[in-house]
N, C-alpha and C positions, 0 to 999 in steps of 0.2 A: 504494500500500500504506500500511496505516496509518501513523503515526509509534508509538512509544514515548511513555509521558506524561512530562510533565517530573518530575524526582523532589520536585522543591519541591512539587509538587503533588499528587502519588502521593496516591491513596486511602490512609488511614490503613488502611485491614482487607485493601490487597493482602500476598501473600504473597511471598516470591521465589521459591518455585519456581514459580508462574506467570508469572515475568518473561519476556517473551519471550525466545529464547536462553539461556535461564541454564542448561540442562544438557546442551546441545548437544556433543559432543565428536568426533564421529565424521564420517568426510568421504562423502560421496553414493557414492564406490567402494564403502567399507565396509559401508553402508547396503543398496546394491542391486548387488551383486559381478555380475549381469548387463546394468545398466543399459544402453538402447543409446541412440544419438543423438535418435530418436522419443519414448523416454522421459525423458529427462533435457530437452529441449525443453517437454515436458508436464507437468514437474516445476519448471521456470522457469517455463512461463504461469502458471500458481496461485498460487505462491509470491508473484511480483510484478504478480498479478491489480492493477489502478486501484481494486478495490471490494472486492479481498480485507482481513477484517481482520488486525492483527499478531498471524500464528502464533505462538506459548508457544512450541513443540516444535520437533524434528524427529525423525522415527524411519523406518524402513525394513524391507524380512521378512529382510534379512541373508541370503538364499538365492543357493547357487550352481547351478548348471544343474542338476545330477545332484537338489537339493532340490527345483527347481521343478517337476519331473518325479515328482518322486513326492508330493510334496504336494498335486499337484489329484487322487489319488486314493484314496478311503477306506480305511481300516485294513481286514484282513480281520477276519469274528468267527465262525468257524468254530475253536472251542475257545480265546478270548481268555480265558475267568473262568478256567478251571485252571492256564493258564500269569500268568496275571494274580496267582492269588493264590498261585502257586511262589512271584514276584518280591518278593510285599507280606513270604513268611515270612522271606526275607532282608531283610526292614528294619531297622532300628537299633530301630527301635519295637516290632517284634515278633519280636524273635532271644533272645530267653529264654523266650517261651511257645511258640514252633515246636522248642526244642533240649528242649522237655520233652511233645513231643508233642500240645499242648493245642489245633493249629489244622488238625487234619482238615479238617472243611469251609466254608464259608460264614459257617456262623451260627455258630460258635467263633470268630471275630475279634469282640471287642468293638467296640462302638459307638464313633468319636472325633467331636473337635468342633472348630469353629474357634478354641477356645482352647487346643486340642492342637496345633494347625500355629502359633497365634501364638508358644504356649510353644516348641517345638521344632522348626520344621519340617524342618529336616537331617535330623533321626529317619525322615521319610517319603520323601527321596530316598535310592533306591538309590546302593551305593557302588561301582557298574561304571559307572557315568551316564555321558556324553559329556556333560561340561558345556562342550566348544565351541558346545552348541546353546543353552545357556541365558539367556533373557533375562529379569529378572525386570518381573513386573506387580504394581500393588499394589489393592487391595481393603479400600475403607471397611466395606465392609458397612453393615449396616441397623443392626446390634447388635456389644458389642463392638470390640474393637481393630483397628486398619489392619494390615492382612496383608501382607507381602512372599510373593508366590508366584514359583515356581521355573519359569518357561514357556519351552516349547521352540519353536525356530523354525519347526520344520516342521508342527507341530502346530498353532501358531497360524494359519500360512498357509492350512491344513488348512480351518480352521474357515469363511474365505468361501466355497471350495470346496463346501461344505457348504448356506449358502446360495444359490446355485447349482444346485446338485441340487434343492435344495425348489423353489423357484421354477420348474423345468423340468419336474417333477415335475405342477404344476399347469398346464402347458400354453403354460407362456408361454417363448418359447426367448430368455434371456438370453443373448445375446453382446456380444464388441467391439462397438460400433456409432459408426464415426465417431472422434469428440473428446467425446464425451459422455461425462462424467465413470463410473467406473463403480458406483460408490456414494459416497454422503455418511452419514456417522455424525453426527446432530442429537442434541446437550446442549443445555439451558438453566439456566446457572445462572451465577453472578456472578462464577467463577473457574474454568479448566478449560486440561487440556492440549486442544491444538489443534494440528494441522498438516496437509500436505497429504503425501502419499505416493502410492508407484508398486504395482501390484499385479501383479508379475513374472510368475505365472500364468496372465496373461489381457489379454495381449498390450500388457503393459506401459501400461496406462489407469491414470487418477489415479483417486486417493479424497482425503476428506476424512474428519477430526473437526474437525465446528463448531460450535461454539458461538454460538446465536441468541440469546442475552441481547443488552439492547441494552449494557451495557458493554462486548461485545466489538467494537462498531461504534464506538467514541467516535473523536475524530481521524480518520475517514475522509474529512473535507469537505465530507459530506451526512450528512442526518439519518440516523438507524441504520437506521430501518425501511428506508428507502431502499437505504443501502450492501446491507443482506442480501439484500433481493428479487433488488438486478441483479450480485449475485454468484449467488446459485441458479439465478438466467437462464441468465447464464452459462457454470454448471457443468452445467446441465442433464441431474443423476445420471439413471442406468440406475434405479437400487435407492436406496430412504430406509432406512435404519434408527434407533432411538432408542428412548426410553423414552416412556408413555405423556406425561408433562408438554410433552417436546420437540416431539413429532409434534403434539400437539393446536397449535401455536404455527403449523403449515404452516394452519390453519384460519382464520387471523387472517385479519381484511381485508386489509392489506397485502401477503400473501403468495398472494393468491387466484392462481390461475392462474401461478407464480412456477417449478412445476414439475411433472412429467407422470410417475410411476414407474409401471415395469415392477412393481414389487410394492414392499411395506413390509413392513417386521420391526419389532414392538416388543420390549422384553425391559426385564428388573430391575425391573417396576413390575407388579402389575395391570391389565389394560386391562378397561376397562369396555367392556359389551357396548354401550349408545349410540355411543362414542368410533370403537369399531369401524365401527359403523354408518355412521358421519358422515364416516369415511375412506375407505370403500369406495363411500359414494357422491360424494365429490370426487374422487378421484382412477381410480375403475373401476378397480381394480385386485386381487388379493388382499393383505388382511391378515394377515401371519403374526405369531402370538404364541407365544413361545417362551419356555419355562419351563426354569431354567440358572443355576447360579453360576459364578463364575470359578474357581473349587476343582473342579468337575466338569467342564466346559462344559456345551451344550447338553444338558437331556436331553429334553423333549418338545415337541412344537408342536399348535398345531391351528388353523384356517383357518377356525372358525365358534366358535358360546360352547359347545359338548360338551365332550368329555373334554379331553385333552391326550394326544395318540399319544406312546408313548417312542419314540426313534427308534433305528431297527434300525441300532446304531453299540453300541463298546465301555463302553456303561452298564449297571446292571444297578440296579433299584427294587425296596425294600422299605418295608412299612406295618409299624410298629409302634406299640402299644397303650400305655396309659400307666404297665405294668410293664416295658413293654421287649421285648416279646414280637411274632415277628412275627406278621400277620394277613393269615388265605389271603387270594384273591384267589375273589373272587363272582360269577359269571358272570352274575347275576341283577342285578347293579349294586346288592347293598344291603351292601355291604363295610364293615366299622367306619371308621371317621374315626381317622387317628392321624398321626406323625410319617413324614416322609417319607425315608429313608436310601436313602444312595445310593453303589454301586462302582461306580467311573469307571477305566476305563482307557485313556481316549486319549492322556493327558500323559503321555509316560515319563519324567517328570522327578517328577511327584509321581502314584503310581500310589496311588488312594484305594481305601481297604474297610470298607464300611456307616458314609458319612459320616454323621450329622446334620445334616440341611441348616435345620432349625427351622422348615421349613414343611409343612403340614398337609392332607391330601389321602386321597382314595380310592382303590384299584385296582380296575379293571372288564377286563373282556375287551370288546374291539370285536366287530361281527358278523364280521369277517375273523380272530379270532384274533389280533388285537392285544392286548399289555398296552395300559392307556392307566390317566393321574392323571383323577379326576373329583373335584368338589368342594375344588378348590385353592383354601386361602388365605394366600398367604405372609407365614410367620414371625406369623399373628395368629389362629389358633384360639381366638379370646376369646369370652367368653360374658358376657352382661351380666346385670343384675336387674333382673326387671320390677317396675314396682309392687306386682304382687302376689305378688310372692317367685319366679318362675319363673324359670331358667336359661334366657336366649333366643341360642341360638349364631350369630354374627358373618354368617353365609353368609346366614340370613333377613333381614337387611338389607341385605345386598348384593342378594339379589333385589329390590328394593322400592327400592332408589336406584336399580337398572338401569332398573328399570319405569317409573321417573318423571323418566330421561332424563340422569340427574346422570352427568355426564364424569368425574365424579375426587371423591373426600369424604375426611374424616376427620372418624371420630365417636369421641368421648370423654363416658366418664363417672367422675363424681365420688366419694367414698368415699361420700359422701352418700346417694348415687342417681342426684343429675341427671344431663340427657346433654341433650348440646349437639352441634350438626352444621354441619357447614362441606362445605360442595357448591359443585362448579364446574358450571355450566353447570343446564338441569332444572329442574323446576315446583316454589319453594320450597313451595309451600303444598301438593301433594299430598305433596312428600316429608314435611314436616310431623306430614301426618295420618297416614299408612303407620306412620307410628315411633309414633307417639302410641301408634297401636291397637297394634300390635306387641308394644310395652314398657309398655303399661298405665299412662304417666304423660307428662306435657307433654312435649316436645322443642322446644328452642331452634334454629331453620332459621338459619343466614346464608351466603346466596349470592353469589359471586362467578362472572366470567364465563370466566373461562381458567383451567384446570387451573394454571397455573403460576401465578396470582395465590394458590393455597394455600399457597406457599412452597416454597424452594427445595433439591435434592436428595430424597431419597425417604422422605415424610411416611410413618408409619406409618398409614392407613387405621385401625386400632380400636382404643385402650386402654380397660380396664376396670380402676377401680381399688375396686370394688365389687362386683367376679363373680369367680370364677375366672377366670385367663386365665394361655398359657402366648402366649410372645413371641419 
């Protein structure tokens, strides 16, 4: 196992809550209150894996039996929005507009934002709550301040569960299998919590968050790319999950063949439709891409570049318009483009109504009668200026990077007009010309090879500081 760096030598820009250990408090009882010999066995191999690197963390699902029994099974939603939004008019947040009658239905709860939960979040936990279930998570976001959320234990457990269904769903019957790790969560980025934990639910199999930056391989006593590959070896996860930066990094030479998933899950970033492409055929697997903040969880996925299915779980989706108004749903799929809100009621710890989540999207009916999001672009509804004065909306260049292969971009322009682009992966010189004609004036292409050579945590994909654009 790794060492710790020596501190005479400590990167000047680490932080200490990244230090490995440093907020450790709790004992592996407390952690996993059912832990059995098999597991706690498989919670030592990991830990002091020869090629594992120095975990940050430690954490556990805190679950006792009577929890783990009901958490591998989904909430019922057979009348959850009425008694959902009973609970919301007992809020601290809205106990003056419900004592004056003003929150009859749905669309009477005003819009909130996540400067409403940073400002007060207490306001949105009920005050019957069982906060022996409470664990809090935190949330940089995209925009915005670090958020302390209020997460429940069973809830969170809830949520692999979940992936689980989906993946079984598509055909592939994940179970225990062996000592084969049962999912790995992949970060890339230069500082991160990290540890290895028990997944109580599922017959007590390890997981990971790890982080494949090569700083988190330093001190291993082989080269990092090395240390990580014959750690994934390994662990040789059931399930990958990550964001599109992390997962593109399983694409590297180094790590070719390094691991074999039953499925992938991306989430928090855009994935491009090539990236998709390029993982479904390394690995034969499905790609789930799942659309979700941690203030709601998940609310929609989908397994090709269409819509996004919401998923039939306690969410509920609205489009509103740039008065605030909401906008039906169009069975024809030609529904206005607006802000995407969202009532979530899976966390009884913070039960949300008509969040603004700041990303921007369609609603369409499926052929089956599904709602589903189409035309998702999150938190960048930007619109840029073309040379000749036209407002060019963000999604037509995203077609047109898809097209010519680009894994990951961020394109910026200037108050000026110019717009410059930075693509991972992809034909710089078609991409080039696409934007050229597009926007009616030069664009500056510079390529790099790995999504994660863009830079690190989750670049904004489009500013305009030249066009309208909401962020």
């Amino acid at each position: 196992m790794s060492e710790s760096p020596n501190p005479d030598t400590r990167d000047a820009l680490a932080l200490a809550e990244y230090r490995p250990g440093a907020s450790a408090v709790l004992s592996d009882a407390e952690r996993w209150p059912t832990l059995s010999t098999e597991g706690a066995a498989r919670l030592d191999r990991w830990r002091t894996h020869p090629h594992a690197p120095a975990w940050v963390h430690a954490t556990g699902d805190r679950l006792r039996a009577d929890q783990v029994e009901r958490a591998s099974r989904p909430l019922p939603t057979e009348g959850w929005l009425d008694d959902h939004l009973a609970t919301a008019r007992r809020l601290i947040r809205y106990r003056r507009l419900a004592a004056e009658g003003r929150l009859a239905r749905l669309e009477d709860f005003p819009v909130v934002s996540r400067a409403d939960l940073v400002a007060d979040v207490a306001a949105f936990v009920p005050q019957d709550a069982d906060l022996s279930r409470l664990v809090h998570g935190s949330s940089s976001g995209s925009t915005g301040a670090a958020l302390q959320i209020p997460d429940d234990v069973e809830e969170v457990a809830r949520g692999f569960h979940l992936l689980v269904d989906l993946v079984r769903a598509e055909g592939v019957d994940w179970r225990p299998d062996g000592e084969r790790m049962a999912l790995a969560h992949l970060v890339h980025q230069r500082q991160a919590f990290t540890y290895v934990s028990i997944v109580s639910g599922f017959g007590q199999r390890a997981m990971v968050r790890l982080n494949l930056h090569e700083s988190a391989w330093q001190g291993s006593g082989q080269a990092p790319d090395a240390s990580r590959r014959a750690f994934l070896e390994a662990a040789d996860p059931q399930v990958v999950t990550g964001n599109p930066t992390s997962l593109a990094e399983l694409l590297a030479p180094d790590l070719a063949g390094a691991v074999r998933p039953l499925a992938i899950f991306s989430g928090a970033m855009a994935l491009s439709a090539p990236l998709r492409a390029e993982l479904e055929q390394r690995f034969a697997c499905p790609v789930f891409d799942v659309y979700g903040l941690h203030e709601t969880r998940p609310i929609a996925v989908r397994t090709d570049d269409g819509p996004f299915r919401v998923l039939d779980r306690r969410v509920h989706v609205e489009v509103l318009d740039g008065a605030g108004a909401p906008v039906p749903v169009h069975d024809d799929g030609d529904g206005e483009v607006g802000e995407l809100v969202v009532t979530a009621g899976e966390n009884p710890l913070l039960p949300l109504v008509r969040y603004r989540t700041g990303d921007f999207g369609r609603l369409v009916r499926l052929h089956d009668g599904a709602l589903a999001i189409a035309d998702l672009e999150g938190r960048e509804h930007t619109r840029f200026v073309a040379g000749d004065g036209r407002l060019v909306p963000c999604v037509d260049l995203t077609q047109q990077l898809q097209a010519h292969g680009a894994l990951g971009w961020s394109v910026a322009q200037a108050a000026s007009g110019e717009v410059s682009a930075h693509i991972a992966g992809g034909d710089a010189g078609a991409v080039r010309a696409a934007l050229t004609a597009i926007l009616s004036q030069p664009v500056v292409v510079d390529r790099v090879e790995r999504v994660s050579d863009l830079g690190e945590g989750k670049p904004r994909r489009y500013r305009s500081d030249a066009g309208e654009a909401s962020a």
